[in-house]
PARODREN-164734 format. One record per residue (C-alpha): x, y, z; residue number from 1. Coordinates in Angstrom, 2 decimals, decimal comma. Layout:
+---------+---------+---------+-----+
:       u :       v :       w : seq :
+---------+---------+---------+-----+
:       X :       Y :       Z : NUM :
...
+---------+---------+---------+-----+
END
This chain:
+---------+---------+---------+-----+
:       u :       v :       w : seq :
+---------+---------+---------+-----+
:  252,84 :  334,64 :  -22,12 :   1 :
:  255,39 :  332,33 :  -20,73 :   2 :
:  253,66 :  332,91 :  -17,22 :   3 :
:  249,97 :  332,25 :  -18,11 :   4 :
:  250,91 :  329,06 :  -19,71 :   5 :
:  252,30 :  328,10 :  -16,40 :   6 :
:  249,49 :  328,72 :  -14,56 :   7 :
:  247,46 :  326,89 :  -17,20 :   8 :
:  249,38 :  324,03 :  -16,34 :   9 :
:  248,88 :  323,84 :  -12,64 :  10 :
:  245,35 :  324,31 :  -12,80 :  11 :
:  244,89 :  321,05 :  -15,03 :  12 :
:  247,00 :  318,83 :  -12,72 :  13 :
:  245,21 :  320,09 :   -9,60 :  14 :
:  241,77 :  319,23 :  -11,35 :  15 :
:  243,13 :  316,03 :  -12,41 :  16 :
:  244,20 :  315,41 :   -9,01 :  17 :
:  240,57 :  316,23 :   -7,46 :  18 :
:  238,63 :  314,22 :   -9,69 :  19 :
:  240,77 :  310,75 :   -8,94 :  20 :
:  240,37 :  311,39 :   -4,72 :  21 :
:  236,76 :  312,21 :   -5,08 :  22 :
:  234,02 :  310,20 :   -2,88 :  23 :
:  232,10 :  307,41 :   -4,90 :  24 :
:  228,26 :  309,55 :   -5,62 :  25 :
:  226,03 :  308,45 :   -2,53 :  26 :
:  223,98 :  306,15 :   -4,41 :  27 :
:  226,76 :  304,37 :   -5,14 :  28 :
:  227,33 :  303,89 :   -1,56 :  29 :
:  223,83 :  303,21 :   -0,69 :  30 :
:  223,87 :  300,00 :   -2,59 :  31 :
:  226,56 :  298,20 :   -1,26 :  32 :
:  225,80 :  297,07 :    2,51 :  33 :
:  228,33 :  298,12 :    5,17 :  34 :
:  230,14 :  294,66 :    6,77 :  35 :
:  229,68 :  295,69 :   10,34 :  36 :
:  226,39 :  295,37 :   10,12 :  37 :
:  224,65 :  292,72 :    8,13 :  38 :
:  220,88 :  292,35 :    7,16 :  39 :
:  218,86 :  290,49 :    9,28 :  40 :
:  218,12 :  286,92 :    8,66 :  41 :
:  214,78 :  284,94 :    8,22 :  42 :
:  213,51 :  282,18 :   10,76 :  43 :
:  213,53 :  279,60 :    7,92 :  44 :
:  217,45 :  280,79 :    7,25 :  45 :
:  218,63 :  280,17 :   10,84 :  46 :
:  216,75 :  277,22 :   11,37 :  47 :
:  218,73 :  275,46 :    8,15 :  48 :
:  221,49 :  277,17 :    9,45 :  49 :
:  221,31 :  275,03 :   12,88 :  50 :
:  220,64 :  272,08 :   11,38 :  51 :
:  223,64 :  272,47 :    8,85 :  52 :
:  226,30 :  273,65 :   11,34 :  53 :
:  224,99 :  272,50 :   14,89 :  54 :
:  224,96 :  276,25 :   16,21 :  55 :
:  222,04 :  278,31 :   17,21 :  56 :
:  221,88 :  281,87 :   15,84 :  57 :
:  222,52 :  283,30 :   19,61 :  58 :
:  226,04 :  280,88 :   19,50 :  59 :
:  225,01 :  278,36 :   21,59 :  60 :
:  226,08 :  274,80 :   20,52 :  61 :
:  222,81 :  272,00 :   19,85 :  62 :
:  222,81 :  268,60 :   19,31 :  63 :
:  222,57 :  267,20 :   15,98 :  64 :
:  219,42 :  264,63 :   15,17 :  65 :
:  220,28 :  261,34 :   16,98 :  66 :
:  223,62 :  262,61 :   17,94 :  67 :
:  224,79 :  263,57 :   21,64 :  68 :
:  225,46 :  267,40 :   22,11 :  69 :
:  228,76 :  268,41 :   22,06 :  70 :
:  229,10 :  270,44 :   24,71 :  71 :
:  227,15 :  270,20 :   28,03 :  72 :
:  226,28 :  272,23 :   30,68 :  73 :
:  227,93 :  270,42 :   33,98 :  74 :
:  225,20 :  269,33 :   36,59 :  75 :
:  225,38 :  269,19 :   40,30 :  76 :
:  224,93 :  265,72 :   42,34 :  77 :
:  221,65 :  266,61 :   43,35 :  78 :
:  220,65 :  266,72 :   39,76 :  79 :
:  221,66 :  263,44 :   38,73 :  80 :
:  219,08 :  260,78 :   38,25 :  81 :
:  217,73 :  258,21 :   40,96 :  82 :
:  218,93 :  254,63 :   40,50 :  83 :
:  215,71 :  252,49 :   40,04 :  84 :
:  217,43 :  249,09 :   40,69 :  85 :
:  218,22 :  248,23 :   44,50 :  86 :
:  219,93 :  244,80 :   45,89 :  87 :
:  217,68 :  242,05 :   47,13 :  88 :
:  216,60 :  242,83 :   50,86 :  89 :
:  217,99 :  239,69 :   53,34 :  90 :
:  214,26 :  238,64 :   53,43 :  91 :
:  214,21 :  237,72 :   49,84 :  92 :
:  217,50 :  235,38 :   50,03 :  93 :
:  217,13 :  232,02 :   52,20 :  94 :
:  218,96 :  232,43 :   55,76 :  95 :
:  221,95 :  230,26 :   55,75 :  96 :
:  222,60 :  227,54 :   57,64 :  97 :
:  223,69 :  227,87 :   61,30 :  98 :
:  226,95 :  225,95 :   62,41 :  99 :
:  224,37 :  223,46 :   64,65 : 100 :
:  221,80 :  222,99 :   61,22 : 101 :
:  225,04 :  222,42 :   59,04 : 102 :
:  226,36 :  219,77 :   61,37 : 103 :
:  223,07 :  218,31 :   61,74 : 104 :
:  222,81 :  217,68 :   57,74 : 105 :
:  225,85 :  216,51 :   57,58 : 106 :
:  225,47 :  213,61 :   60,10 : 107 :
:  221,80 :  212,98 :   58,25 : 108 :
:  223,14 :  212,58 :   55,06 : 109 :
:  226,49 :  210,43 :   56,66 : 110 :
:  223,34 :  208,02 :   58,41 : 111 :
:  220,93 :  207,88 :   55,68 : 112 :
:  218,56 :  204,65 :   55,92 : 113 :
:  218,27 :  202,45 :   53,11 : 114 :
:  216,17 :  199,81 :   52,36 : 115 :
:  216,89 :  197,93 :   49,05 : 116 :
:  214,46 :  195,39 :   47,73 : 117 :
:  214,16 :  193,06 :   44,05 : 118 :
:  211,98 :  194,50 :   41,65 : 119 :
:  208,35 :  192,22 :   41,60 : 120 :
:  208,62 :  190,08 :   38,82 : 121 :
:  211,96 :  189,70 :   38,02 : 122 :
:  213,54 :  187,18 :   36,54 : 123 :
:  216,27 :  185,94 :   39,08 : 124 :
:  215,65 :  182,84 :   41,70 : 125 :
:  215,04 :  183,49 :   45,13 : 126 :
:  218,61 :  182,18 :   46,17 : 127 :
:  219,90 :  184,96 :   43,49 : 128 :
:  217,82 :  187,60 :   44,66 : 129 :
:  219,18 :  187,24 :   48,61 : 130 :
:  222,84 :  187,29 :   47,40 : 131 :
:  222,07 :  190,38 :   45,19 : 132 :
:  219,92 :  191,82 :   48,32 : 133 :
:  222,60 :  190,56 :   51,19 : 134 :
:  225,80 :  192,22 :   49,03 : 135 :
:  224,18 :  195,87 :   48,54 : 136 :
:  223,92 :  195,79 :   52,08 : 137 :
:  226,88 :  194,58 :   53,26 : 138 :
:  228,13 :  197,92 :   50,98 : 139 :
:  225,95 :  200,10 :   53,38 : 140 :
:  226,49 :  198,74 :   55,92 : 141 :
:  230,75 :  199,03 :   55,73 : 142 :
:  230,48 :  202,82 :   54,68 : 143 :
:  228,23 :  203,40 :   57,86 : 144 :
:  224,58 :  203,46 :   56,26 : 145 :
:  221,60 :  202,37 :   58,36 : 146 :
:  220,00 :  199,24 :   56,37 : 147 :
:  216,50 :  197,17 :   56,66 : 148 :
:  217,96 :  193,58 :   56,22 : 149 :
:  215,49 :  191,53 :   53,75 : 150 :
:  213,91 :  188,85 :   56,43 : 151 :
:  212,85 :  192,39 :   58,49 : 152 :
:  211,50 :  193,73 :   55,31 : 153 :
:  209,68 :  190,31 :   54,71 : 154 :
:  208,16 :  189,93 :   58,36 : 155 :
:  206,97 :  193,69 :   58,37 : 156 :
:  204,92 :  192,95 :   54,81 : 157 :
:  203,28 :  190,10 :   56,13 : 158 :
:  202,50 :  191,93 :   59,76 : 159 :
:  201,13 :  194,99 :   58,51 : 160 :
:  199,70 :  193,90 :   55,77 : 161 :
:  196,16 :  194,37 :   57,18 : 162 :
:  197,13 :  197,53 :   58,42 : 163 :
:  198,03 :  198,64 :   55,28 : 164 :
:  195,26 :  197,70 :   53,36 : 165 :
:  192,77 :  199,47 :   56,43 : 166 :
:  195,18 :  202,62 :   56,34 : 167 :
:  195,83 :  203,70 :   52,96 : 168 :
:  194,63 :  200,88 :   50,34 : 169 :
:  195,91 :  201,63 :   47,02 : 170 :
:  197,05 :  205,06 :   47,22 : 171 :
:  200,71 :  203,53 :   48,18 : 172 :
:  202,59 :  200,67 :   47,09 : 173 :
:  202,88 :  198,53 :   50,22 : 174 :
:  206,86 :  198,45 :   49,45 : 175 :
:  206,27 :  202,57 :   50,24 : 176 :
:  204,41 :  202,10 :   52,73 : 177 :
:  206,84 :  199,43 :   54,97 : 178 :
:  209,77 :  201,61 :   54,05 : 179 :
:  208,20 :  204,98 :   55,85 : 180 :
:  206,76 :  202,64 :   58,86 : 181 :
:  210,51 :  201,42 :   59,06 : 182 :
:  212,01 :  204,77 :   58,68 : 183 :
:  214,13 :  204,49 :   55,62 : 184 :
:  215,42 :  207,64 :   53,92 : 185 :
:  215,75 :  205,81 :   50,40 : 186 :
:  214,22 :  202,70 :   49,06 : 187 :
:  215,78 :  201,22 :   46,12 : 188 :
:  214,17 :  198,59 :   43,84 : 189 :
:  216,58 :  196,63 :   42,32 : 190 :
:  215,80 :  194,68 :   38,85 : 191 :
:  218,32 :  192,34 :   37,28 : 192 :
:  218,34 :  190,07 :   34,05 : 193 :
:  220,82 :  187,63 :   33,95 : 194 :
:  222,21 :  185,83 :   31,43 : 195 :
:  224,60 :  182,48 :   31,25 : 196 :
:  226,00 :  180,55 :   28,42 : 197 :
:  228,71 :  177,33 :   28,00 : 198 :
:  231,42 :  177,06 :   25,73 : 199 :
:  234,02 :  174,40 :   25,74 : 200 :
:  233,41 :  173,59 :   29,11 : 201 :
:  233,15 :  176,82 :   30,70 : 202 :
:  230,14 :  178,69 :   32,02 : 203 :
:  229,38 :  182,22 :   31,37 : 204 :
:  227,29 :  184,64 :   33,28 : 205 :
:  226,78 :  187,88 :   32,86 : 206 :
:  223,76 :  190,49 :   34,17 : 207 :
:  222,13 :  194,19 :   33,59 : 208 :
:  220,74 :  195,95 :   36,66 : 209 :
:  218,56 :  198,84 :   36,62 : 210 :
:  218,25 :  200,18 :   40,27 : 211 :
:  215,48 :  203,04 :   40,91 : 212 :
:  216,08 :  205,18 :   44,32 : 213 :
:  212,91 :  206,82 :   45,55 : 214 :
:  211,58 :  208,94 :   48,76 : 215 :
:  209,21 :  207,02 :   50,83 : 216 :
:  207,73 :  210,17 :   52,23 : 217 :
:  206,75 :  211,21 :   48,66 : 218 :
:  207,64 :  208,19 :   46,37 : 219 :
:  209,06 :  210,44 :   43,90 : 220 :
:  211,76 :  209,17 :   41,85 : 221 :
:  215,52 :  210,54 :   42,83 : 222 :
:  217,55 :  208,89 :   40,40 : 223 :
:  218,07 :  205,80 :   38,14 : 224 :
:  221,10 :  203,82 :   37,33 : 225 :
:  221,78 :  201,24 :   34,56 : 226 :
:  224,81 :  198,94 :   35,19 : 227 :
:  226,39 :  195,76 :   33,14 : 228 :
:  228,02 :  193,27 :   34,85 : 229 :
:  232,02 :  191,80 :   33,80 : 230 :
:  231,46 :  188,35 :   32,30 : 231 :
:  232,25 :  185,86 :   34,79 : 232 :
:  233,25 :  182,67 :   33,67 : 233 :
:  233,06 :  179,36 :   35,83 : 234 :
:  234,48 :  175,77 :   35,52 : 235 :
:  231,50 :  174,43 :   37,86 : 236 :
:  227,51 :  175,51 :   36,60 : 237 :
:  225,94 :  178,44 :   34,37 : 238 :
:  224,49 :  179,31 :   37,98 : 239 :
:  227,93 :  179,55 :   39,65 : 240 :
:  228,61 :  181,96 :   36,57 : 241 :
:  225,67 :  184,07 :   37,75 : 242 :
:  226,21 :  184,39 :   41,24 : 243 :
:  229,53 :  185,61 :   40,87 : 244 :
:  229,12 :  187,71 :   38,13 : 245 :
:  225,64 :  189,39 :   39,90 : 246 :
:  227,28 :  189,58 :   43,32 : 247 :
:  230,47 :  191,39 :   42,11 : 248 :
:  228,26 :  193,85 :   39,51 : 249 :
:  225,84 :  194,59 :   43,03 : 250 :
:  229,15 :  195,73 :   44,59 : 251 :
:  230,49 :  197,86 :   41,91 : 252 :
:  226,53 :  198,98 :   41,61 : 253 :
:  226,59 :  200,37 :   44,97 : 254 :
:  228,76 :  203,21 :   45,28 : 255 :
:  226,92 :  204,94 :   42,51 : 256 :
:  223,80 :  204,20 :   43,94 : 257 :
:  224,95 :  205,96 :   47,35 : 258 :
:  226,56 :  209,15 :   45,63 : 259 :
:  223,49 :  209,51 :   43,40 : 260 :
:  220,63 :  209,69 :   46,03 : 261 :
:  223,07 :  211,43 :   48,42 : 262 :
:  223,75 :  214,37 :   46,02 : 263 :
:  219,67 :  215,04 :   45,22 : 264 :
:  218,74 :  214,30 :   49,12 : 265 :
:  221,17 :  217,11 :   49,24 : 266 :
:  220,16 :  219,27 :   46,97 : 267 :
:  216,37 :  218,57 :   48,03 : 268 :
:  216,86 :  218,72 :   51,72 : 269 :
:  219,12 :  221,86 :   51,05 : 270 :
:  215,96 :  224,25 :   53,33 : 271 :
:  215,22 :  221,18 :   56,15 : 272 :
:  214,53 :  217,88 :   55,91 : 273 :
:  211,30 :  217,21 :   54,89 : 274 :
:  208,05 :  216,38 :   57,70 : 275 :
:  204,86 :  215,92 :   57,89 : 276 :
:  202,54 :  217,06 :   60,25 : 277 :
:  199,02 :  216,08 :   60,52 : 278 :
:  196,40 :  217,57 :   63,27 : 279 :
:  193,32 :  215,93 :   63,67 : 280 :
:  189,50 :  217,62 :   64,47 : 281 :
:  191,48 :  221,18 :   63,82 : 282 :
:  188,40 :  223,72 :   64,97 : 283 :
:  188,86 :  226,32 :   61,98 : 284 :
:  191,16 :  227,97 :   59,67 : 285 :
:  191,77 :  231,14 :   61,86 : 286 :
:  193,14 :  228,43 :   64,83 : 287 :
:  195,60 :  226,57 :   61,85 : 288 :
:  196,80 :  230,25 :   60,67 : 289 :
:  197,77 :  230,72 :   64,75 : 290 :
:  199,42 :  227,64 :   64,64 : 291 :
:  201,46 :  227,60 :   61,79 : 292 :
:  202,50 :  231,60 :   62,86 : 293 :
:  203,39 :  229,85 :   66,30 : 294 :
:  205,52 :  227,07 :   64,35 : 295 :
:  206,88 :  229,04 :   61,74 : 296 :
:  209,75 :  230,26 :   64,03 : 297 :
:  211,01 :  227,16 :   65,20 : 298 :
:  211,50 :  225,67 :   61,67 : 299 :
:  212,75 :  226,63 :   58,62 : 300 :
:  209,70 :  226,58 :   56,31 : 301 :
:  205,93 :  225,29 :   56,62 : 302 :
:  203,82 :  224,42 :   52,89 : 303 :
:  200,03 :  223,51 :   53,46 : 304 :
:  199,08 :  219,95 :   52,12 : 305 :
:  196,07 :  218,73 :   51,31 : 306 :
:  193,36 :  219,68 :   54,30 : 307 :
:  190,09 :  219,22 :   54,72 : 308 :
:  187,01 :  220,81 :   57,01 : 309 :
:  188,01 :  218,03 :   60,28 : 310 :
:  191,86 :  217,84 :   59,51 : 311 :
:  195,05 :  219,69 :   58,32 : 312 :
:  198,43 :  218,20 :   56,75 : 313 :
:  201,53 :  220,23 :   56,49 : 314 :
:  205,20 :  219,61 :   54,64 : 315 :
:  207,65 :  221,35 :   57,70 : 316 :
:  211,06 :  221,25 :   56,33 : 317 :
:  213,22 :  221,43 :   59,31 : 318 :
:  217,04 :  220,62 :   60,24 : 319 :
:  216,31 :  218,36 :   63,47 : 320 :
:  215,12 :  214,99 :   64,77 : 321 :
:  211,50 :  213,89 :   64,81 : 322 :
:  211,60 :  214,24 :   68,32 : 323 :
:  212,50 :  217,69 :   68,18 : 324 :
:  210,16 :  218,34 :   65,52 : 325 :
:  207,75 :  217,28 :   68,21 : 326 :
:  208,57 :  219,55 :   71,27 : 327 :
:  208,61 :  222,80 :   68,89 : 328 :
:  204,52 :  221,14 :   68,10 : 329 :
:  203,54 :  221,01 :   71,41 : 330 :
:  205,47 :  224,41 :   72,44 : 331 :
:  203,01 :  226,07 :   69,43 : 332 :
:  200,13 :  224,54 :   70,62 : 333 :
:  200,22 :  225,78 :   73,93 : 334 :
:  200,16 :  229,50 :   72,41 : 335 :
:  196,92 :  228,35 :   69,96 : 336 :
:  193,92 :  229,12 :   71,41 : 337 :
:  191,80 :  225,60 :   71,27 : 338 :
:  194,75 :  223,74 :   70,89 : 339 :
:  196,25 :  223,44 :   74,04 : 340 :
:  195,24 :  220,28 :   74,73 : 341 :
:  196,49 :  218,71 :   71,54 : 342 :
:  198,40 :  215,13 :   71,63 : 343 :
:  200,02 :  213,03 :   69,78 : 344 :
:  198,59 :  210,10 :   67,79 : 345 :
:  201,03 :  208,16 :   66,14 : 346 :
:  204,17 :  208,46 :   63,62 : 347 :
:  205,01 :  206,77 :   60,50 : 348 :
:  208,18 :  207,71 :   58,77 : 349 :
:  208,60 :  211,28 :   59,09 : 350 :
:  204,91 :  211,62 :   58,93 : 351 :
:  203,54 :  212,59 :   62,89 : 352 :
:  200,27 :  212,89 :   63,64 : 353 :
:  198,21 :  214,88 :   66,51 : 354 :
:  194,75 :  214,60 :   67,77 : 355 :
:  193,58 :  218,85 :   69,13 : 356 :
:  191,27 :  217,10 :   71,41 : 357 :
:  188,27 :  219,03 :   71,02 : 358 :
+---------+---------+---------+-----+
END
């Protein structure tokens, strides 16, 4: 009895034992998906999926919206992108000067021709207007200027007068028009008001000046200066007063009229200084074109002026004399086919004109 009991007992605890170790029943098994291998995803899920986290679904790293990638394939040299800017070729840049053209400038601006006359009309006496006239150029002429002394600028006016009025009329003033027949670089009208007074026995004078530089070639304006005399005080006249105080504000005037026009002729002249060349009875346009091709390497630039069907004008800026300017015309006229025979007329200023001859 003893011994089937026993047995009893140790089939029990082997069932027990069986039942706990048993596998799950399959459809248990069936409904819970194995983590190696998980269910495929939509299109819709990996696309949110990339835009969330910045991965593709094959690994590969993508750039968020408006964001640089972070990761990026290296590329090779050849694969890098063309520049699209280059430098300036020479031929856009103006040549610089050569040592001879610099040295010439330098001399031109050192010898620069003035001619300095009283504004028409103003209010000064003759004897006023010579000692404002005789000081500025006594200032020119002690810091080496070239000057055209008053009596010279008086005889020319009344000797070319007629020539004047037959050669240009009223498209100059005939102050312009003496200044480029006498060569000057600058002409500079000068206008004063003076002003005197007494008190207790002593005579006041005192002056403004307004002095206006302009190019006779061109008569453009190239600067303006204002200036107000020191009051000078005599114990003799109100006219004593006024000399001295006009004829010392003239010399303290001067300098600034010198470093004024000197700095734009520079600036202005900073290509050539500026000619003018005039042909006569040119034959046609294709015989001006030769010309001008034939000129253009002798000087440093060549602008086409006004012209007409019988006669051409032409702004040459150029670092050289007149006379130079001269040789290098005839030297292009000999290569221009009906030109060869081409002289010269006459020259006023830096204006030269030629006849072709035909």
């Amino acid at each position: 009895m003893l011994k089937n009991r026993l047995w009893l007992t140790l089939f029990a605890a082997l069932l027990i034992v069986s039942c706990v170790s048993s596998p799950e029943p399959k459809a248990q098994q069936e409904e819970q998906p194995a983590a190696t291998a998980p269910a495929p995803k939509s299109d819709a899920r990996n696309r949110a999926q990339e835009l969330i986290t910045g991965e593709k679904s094959g690994g590969q790293t993508t750039a968020a919206p408006g964001n640089a990638a972070t990761t990026e394939t290296p590329k090779s040299e050849t694969d890098k992108p063309a520049l699209t800017t280059t430098e300036p070729t020479k031929e856009e840049a103006a040549p610089e000067l050569s040592p001879k053209e610099k040295q010439f400038f330098e001399n031109y601006l050192k010898r620069l021709k003035y001619m300095m006359v009283v504004k028409e009309g103003a209010s000064i006496s003759e004897f006023q207007k010579r000692s404002i006239l005789t000081k500025g150029n006594e200032v020119l002429l002690k810091q080496g200027y070239d000057v055209i002394q008053y009596d010279q600028l008086l005889k020319n006016i009344e000797d070319q007068r007629a020539a004047y009025e037959a050669e240009v009329g009223a498209s100059m003033s005939i102050t312009q028009y003496i200044a480029q027949k006498l060569g000057a670089d600058v002409y500079v009208e000068l206008d004063c008001i003076p002003r005197s007074s007494t008190e207790n026995n002593r005579h006041y004078g005192e002056a403004n000046f307004t002095a206006n530089m302009y190019d006779p070639s061109t008569a453009e304006l190239l600067g303006s200066v204002t200036f107000r005399t020191d009051r000078s005080i005599s114990t003799t006249s109100q006219d004593d007063a006024l000399i001295n105080a006009i004829t010392a504000g003239t010399a303290q005037l001067m300098p600034r009229i010198i470093r004024d026009s000197t700095n734009v002729l520079r600036n202005r002249y900073a290509n050539g200084i500026r000619y003018q060349i005039v042909i006569q009875r040119t034959p046609d346009s294709r015989s001006v074109a030769t010309f001008r091709r034939n000129l253009r390497s002798r000087v440093r630039e060549i602008v086409m002026g006004p012209s007409a069907a019988d006669q051409t004008t032409m702004d040459v800026y150029f670092f050289g004399s007149l006379a130079d300017l001269e040789d290098a015309c005839y030297s292009a006229f000999e290569k221009t086919p009906g030109m060869e025979a081409a002289y010269w007329v006459y020259t006023r200023g830096k204006t030269i004109t030629f006849n072709t001859g035909t």
